[in-house]
N, CA, C and O atoms as CSV, one atom per row, in Angstrom:
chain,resi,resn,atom,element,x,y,z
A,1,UNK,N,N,0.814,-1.199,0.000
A,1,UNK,CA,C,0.000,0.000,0.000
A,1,UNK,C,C,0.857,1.262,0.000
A,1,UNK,O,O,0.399,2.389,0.186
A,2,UNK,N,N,1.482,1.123,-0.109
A,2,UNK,CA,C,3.207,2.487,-0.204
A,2,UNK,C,C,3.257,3.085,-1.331
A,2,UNK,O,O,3.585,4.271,-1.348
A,3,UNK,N,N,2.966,2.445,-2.450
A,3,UNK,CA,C,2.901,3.332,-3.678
A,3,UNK,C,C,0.931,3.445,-3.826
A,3,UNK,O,O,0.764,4.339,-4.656
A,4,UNK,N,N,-0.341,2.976,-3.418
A,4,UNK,CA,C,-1.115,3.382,-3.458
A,4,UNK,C,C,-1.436,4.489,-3.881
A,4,UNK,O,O,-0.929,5.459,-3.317
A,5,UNK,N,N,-2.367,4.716,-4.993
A,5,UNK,CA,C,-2.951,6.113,-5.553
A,5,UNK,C,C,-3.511,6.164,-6.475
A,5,UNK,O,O,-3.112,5.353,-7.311
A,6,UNK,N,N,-4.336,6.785,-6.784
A,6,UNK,CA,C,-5.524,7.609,-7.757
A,6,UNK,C,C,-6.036,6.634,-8.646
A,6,UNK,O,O,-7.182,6.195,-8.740
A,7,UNK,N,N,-4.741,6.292,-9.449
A,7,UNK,CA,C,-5.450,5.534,-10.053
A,7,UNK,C,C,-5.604,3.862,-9.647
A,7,UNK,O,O,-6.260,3.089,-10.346
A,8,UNK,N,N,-5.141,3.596,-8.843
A,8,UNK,CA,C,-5.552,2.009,-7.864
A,8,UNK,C,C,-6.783,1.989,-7.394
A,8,UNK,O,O,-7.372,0.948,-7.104
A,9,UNK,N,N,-7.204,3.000,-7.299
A,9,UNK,CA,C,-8.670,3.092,-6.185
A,9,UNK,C,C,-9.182,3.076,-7.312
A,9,UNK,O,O,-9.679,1.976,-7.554
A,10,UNK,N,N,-9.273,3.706,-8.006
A,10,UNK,CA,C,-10.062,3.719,-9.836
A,10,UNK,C,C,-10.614,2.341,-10.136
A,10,UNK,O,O,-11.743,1.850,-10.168
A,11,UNK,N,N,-9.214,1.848,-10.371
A,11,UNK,CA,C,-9.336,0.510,-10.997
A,11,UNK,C,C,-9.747,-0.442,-10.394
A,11,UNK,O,O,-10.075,-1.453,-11.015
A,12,UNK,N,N,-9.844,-0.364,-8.924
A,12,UNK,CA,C,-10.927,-1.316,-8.264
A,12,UNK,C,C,-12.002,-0.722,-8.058
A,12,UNK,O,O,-12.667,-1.568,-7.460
A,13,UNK,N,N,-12.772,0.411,-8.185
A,13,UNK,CA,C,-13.899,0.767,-8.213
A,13,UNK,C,C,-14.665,0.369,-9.790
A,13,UNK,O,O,-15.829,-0.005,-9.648
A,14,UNK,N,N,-14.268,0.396,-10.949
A,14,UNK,CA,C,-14.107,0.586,-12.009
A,14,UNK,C,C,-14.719,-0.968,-12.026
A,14,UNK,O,O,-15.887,-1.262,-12.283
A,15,UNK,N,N,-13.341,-2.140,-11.592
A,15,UNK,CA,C,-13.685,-3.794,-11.182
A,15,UNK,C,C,-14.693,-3.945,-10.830
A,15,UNK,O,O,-15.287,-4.476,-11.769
A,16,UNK,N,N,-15.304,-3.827,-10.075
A,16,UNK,CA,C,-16.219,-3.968,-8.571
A,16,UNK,C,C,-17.746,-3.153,-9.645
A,16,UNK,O,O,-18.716,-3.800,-10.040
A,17,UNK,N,N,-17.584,-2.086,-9.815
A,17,UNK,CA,C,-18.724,-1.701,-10.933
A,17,UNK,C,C,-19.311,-2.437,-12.521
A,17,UNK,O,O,-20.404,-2.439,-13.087
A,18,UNK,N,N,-18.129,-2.948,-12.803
A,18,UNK,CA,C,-18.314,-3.800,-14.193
A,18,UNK,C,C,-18.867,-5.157,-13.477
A,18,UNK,O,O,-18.433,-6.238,-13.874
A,19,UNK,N,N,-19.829,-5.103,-12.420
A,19,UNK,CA,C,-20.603,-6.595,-12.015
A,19,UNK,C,C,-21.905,-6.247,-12.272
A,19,UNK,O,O,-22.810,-7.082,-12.287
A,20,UNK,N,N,-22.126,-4.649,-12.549
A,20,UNK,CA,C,-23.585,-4.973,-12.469
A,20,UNK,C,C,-23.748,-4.527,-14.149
A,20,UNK,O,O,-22.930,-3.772,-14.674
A,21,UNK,N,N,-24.638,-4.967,-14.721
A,21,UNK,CA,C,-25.019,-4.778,-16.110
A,21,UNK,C,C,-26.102,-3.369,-16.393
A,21,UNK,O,O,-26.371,-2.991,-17.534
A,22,UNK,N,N,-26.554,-2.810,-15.344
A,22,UNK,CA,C,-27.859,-1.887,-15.660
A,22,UNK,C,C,-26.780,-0.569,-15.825
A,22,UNK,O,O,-27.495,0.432,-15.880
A,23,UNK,N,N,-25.448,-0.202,-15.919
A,23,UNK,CA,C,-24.645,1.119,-16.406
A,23,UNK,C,C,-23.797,0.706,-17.313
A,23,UNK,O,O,-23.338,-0.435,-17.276
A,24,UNK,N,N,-23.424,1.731,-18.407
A,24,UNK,CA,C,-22.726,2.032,-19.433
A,24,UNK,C,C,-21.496,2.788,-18.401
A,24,UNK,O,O,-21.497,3.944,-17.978
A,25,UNK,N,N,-20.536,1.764,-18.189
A,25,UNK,CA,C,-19.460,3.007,-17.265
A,25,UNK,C,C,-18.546,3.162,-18.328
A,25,UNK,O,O,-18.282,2.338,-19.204
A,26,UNK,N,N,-18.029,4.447,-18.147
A,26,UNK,CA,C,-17.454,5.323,-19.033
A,26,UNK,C,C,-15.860,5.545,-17.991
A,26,UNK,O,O,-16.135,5.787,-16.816
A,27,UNK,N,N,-14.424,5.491,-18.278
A,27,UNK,CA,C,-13.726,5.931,-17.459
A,27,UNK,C,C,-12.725,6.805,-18.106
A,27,UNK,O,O,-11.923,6.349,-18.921
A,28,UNK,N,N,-12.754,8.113,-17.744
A,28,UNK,CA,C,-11.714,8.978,-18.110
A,28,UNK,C,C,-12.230,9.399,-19.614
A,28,UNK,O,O,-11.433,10.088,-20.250
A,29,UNK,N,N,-13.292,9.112,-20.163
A,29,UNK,CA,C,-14.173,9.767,-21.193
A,29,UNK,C,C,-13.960,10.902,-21.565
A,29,UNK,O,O,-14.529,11.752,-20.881
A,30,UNK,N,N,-12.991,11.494,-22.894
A,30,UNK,CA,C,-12.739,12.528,-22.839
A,30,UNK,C,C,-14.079,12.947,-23.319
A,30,UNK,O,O,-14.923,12.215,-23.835
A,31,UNK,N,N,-14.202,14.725,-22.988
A,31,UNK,CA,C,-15.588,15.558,-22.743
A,31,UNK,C,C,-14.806,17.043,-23.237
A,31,UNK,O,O,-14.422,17.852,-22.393
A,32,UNK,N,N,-14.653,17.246,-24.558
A,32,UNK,CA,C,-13.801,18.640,-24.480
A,32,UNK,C,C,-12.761,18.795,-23.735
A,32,UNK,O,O,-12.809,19.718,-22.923
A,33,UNK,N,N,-11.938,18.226,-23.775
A,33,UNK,CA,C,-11.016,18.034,-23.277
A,33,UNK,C,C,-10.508,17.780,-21.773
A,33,UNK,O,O,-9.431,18.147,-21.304
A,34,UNK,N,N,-11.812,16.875,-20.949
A,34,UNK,CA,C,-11.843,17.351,-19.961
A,34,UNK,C,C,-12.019,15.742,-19.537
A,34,UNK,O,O,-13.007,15.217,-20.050
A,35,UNK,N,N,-11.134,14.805,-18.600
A,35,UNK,CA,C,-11.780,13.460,-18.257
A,35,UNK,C,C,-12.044,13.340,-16.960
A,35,UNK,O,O,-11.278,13.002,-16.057
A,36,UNK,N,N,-13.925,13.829,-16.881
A,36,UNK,CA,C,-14.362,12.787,-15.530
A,36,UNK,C,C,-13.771,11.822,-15.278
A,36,UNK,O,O,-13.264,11.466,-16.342
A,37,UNK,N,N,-13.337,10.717,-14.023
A,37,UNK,CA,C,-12.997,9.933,-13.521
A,37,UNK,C,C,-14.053,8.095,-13.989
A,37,UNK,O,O,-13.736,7.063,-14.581
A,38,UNK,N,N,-15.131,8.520,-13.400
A,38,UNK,CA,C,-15.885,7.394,-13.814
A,38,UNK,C,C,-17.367,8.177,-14.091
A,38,UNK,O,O,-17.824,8.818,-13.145
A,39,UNK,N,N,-18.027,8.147,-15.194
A,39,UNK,CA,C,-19.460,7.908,-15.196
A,39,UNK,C,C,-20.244,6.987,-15.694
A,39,UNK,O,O,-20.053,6.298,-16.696
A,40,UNK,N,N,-21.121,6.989,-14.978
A,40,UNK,CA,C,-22.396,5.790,-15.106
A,40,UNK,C,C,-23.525,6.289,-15.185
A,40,UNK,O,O,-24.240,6.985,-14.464
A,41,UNK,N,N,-23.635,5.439,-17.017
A,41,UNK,CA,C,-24.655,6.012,-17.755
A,41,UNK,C,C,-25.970,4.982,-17.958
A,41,UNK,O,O,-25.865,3.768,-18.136
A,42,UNK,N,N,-27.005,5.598,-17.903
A,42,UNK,CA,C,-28.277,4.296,-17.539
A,42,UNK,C,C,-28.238,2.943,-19.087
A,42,UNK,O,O,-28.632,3.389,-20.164
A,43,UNK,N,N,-27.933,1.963,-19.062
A,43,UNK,CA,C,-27.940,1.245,-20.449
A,43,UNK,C,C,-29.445,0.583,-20.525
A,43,UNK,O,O,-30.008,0.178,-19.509
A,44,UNK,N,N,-29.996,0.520,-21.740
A,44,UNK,CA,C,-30.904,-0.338,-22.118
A,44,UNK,C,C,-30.822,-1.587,-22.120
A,44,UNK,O,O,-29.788,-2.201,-22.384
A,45,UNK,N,N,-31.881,-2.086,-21.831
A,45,UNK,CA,C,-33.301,-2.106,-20.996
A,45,UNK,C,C,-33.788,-1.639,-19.701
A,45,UNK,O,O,-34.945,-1.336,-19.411
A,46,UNK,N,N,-32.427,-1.617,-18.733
A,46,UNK,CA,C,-33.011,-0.958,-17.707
A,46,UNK,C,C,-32.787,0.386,-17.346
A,46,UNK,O,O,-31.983,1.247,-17.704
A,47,UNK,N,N,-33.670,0.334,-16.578
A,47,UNK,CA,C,-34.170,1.663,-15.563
A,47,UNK,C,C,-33.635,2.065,-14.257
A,47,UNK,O,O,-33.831,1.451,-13.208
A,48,UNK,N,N,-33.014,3.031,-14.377
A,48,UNK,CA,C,-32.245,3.867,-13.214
A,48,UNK,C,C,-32.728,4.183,-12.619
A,48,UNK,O,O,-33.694,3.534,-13.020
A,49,UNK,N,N,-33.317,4.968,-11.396
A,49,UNK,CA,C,-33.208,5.956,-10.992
A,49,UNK,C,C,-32.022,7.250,-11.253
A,49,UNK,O,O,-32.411,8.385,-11.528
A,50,UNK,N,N,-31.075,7.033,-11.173
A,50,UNK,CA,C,-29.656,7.803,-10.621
A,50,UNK,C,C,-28.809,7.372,-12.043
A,50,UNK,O,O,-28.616,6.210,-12.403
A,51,UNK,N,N,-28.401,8.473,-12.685
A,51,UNK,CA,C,-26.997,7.767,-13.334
A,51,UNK,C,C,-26.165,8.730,-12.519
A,51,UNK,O,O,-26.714,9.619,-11.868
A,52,UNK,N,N,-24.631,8.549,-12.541
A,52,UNK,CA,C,-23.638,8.561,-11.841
A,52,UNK,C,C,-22.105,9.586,-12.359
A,52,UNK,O,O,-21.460,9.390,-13.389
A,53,UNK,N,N,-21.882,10.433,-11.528
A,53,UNK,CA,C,-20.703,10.904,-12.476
A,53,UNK,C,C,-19.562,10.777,-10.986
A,53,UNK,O,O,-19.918,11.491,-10.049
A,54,UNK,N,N,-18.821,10.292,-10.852
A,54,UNK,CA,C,-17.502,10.192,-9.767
A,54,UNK,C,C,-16.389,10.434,-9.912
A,54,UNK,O,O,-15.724,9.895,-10.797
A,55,UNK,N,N,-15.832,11.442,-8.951
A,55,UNK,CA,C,-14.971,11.820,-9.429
A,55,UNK,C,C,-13.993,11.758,-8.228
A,55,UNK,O,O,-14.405,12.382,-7.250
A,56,UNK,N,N,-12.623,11.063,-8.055
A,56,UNK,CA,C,-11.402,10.250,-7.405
A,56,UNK,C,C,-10.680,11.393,-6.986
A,56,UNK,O,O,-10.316,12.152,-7.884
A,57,UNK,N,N,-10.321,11.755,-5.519
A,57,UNK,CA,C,-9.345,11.916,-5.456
A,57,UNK,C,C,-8.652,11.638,-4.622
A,57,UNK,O,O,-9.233,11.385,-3.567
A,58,UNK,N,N,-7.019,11.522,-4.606
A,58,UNK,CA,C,-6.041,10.793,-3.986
A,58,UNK,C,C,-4.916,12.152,-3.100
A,58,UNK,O,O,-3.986,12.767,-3.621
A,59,UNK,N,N,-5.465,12.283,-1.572
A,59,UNK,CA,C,-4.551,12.908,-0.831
A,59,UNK,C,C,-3.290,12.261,-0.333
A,59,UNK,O,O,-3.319,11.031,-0.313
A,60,UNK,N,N,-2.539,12.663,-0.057
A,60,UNK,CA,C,-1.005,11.622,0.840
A,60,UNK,C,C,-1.423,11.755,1.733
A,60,UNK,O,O,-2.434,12.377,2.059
A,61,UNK,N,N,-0.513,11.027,2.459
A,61,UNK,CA,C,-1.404,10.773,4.113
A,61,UNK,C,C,-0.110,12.216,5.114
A,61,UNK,O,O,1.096,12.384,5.297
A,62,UNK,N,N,-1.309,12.830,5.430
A,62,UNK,CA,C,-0.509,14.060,6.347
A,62,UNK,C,C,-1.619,13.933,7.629
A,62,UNK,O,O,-2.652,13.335,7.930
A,63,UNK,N,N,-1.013,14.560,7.966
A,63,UNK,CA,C,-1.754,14.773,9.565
A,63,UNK,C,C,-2.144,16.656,9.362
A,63,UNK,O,O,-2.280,17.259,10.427
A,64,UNK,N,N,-2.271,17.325,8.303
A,64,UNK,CA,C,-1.741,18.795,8.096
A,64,UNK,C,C,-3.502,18.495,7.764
A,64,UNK,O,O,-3.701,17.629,6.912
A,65,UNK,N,N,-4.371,18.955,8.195
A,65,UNK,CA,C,-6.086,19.087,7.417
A,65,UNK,C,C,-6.235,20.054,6.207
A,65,UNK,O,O,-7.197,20.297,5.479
A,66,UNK,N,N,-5.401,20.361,6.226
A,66,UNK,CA,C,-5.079,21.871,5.043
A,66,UNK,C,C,-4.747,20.992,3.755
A,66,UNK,O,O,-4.903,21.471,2.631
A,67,UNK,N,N,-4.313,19.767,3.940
A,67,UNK,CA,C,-4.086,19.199,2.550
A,67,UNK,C,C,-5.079,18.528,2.209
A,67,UNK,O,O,-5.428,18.539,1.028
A,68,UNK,N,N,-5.813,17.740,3.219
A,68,UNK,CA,C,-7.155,17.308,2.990
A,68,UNK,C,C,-8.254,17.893,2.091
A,68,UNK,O,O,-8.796,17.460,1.074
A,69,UNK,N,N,-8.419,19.142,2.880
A,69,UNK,CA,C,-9.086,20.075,2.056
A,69,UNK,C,C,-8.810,21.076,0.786
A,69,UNK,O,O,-9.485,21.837,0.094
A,70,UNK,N,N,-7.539,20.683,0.860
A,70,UNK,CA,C,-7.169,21.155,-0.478
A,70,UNK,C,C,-7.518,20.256,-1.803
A,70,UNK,O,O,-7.811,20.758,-2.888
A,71,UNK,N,N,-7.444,18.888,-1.554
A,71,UNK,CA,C,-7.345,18.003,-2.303
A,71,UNK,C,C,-9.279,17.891,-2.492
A,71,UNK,O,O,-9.867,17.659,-3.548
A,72,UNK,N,N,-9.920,18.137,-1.121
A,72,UNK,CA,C,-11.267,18.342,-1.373
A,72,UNK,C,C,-12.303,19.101,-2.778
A,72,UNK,O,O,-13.092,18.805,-3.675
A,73,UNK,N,N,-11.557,20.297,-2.109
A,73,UNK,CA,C,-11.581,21.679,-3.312
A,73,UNK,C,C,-11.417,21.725,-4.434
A,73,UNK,O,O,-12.058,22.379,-5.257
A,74,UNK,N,N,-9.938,20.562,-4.712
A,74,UNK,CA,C,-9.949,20.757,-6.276
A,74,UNK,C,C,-10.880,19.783,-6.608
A,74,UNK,O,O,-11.460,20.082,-7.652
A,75,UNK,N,N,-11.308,18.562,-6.045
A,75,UNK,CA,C,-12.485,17.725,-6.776
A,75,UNK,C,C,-13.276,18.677,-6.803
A,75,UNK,O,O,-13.180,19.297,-7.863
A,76,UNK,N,N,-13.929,19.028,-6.199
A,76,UNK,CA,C,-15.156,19.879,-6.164
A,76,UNK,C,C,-14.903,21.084,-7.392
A,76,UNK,O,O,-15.929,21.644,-7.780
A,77,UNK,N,N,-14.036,21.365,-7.807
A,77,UNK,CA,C,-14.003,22.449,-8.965
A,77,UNK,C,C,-13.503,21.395,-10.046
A,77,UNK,O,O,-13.286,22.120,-11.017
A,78,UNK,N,N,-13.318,20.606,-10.277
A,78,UNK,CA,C,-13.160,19.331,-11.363
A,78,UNK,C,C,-14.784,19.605,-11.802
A,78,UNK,O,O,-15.415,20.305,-12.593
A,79,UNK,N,N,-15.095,18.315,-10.482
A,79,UNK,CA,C,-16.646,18.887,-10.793
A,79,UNK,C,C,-17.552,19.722,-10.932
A,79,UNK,O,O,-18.571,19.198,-11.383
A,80,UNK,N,N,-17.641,20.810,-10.744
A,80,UNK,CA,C,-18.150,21.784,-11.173
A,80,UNK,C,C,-18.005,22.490,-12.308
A,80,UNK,O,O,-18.948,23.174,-12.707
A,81,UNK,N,N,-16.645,22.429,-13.097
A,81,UNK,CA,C,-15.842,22.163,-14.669
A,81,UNK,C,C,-16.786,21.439,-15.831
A,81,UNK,O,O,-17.182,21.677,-16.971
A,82,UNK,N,N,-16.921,20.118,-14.536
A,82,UNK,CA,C,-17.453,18.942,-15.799
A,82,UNK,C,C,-18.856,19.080,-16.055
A,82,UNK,O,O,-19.224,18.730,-17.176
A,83,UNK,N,N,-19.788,19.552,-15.191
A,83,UNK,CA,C,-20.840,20.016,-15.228
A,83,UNK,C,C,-21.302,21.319,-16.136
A,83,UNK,O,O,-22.460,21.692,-16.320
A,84,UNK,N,N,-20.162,21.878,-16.626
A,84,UNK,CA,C,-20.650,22.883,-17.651
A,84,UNK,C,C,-20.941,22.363,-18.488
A,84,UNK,O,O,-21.986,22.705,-19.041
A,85,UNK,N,N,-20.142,21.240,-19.024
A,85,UNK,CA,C,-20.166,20.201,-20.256
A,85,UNK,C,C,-21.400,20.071,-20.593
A,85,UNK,O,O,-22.287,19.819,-19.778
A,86,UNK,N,N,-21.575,20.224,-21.772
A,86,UNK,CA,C,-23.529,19.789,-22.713
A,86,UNK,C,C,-23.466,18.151,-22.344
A,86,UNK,O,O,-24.502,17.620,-21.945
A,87,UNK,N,N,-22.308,17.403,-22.475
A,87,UNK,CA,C,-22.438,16.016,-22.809
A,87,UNK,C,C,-22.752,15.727,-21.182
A,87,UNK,O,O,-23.733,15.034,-20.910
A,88,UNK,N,N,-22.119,16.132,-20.370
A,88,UNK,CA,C,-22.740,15.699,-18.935
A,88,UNK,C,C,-24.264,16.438,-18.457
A,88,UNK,O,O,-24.650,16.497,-17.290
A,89,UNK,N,N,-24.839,16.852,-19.383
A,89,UNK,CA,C,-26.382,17.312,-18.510
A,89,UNK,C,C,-27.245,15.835,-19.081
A,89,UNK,O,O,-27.807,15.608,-20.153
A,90,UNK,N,N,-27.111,15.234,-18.203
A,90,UNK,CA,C,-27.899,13.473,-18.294
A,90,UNK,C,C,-28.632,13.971,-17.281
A,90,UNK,O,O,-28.236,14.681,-16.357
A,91,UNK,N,N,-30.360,13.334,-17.617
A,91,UNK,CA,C,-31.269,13.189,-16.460
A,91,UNK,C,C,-30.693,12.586,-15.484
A,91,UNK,O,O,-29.657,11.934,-15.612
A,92,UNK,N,N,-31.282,12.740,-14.473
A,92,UNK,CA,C,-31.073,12.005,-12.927
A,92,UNK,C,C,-29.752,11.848,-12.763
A,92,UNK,O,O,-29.233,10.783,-12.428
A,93,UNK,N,N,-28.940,13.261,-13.068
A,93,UNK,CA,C,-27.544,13.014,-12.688
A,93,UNK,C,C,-27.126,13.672,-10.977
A,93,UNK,O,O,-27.319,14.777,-10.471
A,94,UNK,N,N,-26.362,12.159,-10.350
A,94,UNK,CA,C,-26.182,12.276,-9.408
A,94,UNK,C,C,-24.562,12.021,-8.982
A,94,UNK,O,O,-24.079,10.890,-9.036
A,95,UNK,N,N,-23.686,13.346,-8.501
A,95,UNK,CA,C,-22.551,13.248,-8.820
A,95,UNK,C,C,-21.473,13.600,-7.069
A,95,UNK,O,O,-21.570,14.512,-6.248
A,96,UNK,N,N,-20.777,12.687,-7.122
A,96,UNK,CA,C,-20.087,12.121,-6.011
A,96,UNK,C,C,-18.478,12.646,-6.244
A,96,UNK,O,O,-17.812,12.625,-7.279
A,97,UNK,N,N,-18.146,13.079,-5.003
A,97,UNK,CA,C,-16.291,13.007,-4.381
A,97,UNK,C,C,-16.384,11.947,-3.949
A,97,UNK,O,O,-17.354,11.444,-3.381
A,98,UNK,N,N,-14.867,11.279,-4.296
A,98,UNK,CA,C,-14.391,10.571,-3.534
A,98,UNK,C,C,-12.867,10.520,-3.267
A,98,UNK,O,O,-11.917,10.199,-3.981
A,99,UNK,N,N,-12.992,11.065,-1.640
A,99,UNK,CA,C,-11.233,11.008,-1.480
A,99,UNK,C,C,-10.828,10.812,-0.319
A,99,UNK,O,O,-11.371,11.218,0.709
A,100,UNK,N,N,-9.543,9.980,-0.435
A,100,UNK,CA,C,-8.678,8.925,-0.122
A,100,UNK,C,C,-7.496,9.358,0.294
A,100,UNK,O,O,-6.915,10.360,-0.121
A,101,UNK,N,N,-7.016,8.381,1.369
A,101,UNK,CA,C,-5.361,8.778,1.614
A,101,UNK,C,C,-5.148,7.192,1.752
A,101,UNK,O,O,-3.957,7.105,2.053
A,102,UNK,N,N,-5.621,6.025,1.698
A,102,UNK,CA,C,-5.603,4.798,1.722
A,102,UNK,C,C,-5.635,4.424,3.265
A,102,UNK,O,O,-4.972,3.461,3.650
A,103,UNK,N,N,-6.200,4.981,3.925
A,103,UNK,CA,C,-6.507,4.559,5.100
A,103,UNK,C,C,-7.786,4.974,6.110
A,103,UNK,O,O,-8.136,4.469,7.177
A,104,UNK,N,N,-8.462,6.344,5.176
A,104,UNK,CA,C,-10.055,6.946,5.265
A,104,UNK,C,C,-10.137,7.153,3.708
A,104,UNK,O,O,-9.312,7.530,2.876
A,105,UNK,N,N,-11.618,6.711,3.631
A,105,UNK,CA,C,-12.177,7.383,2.768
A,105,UNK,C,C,-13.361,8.240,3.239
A,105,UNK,O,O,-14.036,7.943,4.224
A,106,UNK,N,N,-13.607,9.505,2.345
A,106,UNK,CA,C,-14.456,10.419,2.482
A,106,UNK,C,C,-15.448,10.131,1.335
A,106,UNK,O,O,-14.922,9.606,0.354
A,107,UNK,N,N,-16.596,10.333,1.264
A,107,UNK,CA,C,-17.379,10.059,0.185
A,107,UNK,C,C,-18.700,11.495,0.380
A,107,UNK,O,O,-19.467,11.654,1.329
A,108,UNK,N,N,-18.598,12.147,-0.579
A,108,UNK,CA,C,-19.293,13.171,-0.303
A,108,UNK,C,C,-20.267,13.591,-1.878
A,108,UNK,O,O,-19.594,13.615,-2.908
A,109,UNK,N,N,-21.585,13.860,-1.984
A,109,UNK,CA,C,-22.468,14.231,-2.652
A,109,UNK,C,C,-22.138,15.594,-3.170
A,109,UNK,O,O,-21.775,16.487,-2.406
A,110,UNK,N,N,-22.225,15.716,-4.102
A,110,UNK,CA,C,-22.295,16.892,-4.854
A,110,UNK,C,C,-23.487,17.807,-4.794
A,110,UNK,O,O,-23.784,17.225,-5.837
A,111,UNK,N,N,-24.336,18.555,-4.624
A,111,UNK,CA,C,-25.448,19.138,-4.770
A,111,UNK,C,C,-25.668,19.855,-6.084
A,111,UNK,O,O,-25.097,20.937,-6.221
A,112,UNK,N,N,-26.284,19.478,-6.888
A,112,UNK,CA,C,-26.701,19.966,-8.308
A,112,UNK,C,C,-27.483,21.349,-8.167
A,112,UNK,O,O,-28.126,21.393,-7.118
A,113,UNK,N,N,-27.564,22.230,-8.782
A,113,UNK,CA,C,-28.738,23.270,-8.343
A,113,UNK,C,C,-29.492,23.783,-9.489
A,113,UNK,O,O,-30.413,24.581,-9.314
């Protein structure tokens, strides 16, 4: 777990998501030049509620909370970036932080408005 990062957590989220068949996951999808992390898009035949846009991020492990939240901030303006995008205004889009130092994870909702 010493070299752990960004994209490890990806790729087992990414694993672990390719079990269920009802999303089209998309990873690193370029969007104007811009790659969300993972989205999950509703596939036919079924029915969503929620499709999914997630977006990873990977802090080092400090004891300093100032880096925490730094690393917070820039997801949160990633996302808010990717959301200008025409190609990301999908119904029932419901869009997630997620960040990591490999020993907490934070998982936090986005609020759409």
């Amino acid at each position: 777990m010493i070299k752990l990062d960004e994209k490890h957590i990806k790729t087992l989220l990414v694993t672990l998501l390719y079990q269920f068949p009802i999303y089209f996951i998309h990873s690193e999808r370029e969007m104007d030049k811009k790659y969300p992390d993972v989205l999950l898009l509703e596939r036919s035949p079924f029915a969503v509620k929620h499709q999914h846009l997630i977006e990873l991020k990977y802090a080092k492990k400090s004891d300093n909370a100032a880096d925490w939240e730094a690393k917070q901030q820039e997801g949160i303006a990633q996302v808010q970036g990717y959301l200008q995008l025409p190609a990301i205004a999908v119904p029932k889009l419901s869009v997630w932080l997620m960040l990591t130092d490999s020993e907490r994870v934070e998982i936090q909702r986005i609020r759409l408005e």
